[in-house]
C-alpha positions in Angstrom: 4.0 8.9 7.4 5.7 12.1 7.5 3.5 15.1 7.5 -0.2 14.8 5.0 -2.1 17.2 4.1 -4.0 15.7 1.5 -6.4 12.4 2.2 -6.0 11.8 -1.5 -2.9 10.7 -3.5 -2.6 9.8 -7.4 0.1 7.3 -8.4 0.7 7.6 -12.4 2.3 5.5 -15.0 2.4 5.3 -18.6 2.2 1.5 -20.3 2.8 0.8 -23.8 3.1 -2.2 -25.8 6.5 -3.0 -27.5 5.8 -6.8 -28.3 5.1 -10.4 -28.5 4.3 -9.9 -24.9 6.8 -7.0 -23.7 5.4 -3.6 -22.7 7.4 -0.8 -21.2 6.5 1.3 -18.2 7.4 4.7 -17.4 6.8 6.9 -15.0 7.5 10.7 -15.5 11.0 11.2 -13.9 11.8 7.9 -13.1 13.9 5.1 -14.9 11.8 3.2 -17.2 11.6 -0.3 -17.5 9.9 -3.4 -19.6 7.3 -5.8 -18.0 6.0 -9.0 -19.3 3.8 -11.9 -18.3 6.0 -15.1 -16.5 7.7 -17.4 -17.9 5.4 -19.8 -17.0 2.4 -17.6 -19.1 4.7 -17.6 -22.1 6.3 -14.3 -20.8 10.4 -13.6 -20.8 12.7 -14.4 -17.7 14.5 -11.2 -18.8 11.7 -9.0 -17.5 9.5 -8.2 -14.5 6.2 -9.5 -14.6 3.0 -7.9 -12.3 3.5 -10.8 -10.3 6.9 -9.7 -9.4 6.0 -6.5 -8.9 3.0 -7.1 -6.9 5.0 -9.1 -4.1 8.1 -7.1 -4.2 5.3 -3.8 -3.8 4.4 -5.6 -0.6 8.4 -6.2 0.4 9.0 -2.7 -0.4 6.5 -1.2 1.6 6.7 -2.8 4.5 10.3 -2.2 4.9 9.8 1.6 3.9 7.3 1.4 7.0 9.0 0.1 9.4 12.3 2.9 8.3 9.6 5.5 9.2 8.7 4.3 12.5 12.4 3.6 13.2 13.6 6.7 12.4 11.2 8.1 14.6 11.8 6.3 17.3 15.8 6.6 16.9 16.1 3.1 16.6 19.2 2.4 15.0 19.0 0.0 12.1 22.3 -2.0 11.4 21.0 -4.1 8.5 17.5 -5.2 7.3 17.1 -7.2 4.1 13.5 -9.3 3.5 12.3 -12.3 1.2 8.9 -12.1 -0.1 7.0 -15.3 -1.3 3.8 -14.5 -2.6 1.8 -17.6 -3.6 -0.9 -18.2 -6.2 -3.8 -20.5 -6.0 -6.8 -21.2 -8.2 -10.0 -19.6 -6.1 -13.8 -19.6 -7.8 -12.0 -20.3 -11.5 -9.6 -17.6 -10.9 -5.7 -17.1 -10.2 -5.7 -15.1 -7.1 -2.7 -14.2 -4.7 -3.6 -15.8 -1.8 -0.9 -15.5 0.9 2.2 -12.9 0.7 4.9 -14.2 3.6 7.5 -11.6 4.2 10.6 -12.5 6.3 12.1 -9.5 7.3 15.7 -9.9 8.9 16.6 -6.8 11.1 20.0 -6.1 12.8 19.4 -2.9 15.3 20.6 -2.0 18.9 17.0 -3.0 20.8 15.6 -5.5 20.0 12.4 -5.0 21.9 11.6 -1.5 20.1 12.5 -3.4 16.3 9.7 -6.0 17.4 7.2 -3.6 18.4 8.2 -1.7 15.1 7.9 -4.1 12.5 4.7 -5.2 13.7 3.3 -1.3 13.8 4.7 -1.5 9.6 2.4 -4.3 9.3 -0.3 -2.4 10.7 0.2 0.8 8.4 1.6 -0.7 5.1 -0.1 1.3 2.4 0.1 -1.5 0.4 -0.5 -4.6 2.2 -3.7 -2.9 3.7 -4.5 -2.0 -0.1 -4.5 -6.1 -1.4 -7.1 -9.1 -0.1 -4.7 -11.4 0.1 -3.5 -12.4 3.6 -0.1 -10.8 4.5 1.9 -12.9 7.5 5.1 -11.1 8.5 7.9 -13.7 10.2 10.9 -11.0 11.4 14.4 -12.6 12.4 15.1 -9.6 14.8 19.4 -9.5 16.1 20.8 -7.0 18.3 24.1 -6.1 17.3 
């Protein structure tokens, strides 16, 4: 995506504790923010857990993929919002992600292209490619 000229890339953060079960990330230049366990783990429903972020990393980057390819195609998107579910399961003793389902709804002037599109983000997703979990993508394209 865009121009690289590196094969490698180093994402940093910074985690501290703050407490009972409360840390707070930051990330140099970038708005902080606090992170906890879910509420079903005894964590805060005021806060983001991993969990959240770990399906809404998925969301994120596969709309941010598909932009790319859009824009490079001159596909003109009218609207695009997504849900992400990501669901948990028990597999040899251990919590595990298991399945992320991302419905991506998409508004644009050709339809056709926005298919071929979303399903090239799927196949490029820095992220989704980066996770074991299965990934299943189930787009509402519109024209409009």
């Amino acid at each position: 995506m865009g121009e690289v000229k590196s094969k490698e890339f180093f994402y940093e953060n910074f985690l501290e504790w703050e407490k009972e079960k409360i840390g707070v990330v930051n990330i140099s230049g970038k708005p902080s923010f606090k992170i906890t366990t879910p509420q079903e783990f005894g964590g805060s429903s005021l806060y983001l857990s991993p969990e959240d972020l770990f399906v809404a990393s998925i969301n994120s980057c596969l709309m941010t993929t598909f932009l790319y390819y859009a824009q490079r195609s001159n596909l003109k998107i009218i609207s695009y919002k997504s849900k992400a579910v990501g669901k948990v399961e028990i597999k040899e003793r251990k919590l595990i992600f298991t399945q992320i389902k991302v419905f991506p709804q998409i508004t644009t002037d050709i339809f056709e292209k926005a298919e071929e599109l979303i399903k090239k983000a799927k196949e490029k997703c820095l992220v989704s490619n980066s996770v074991k979990s299965e990934v299943i993508i189930e787009p509402q394209i519109k024209s409009g």
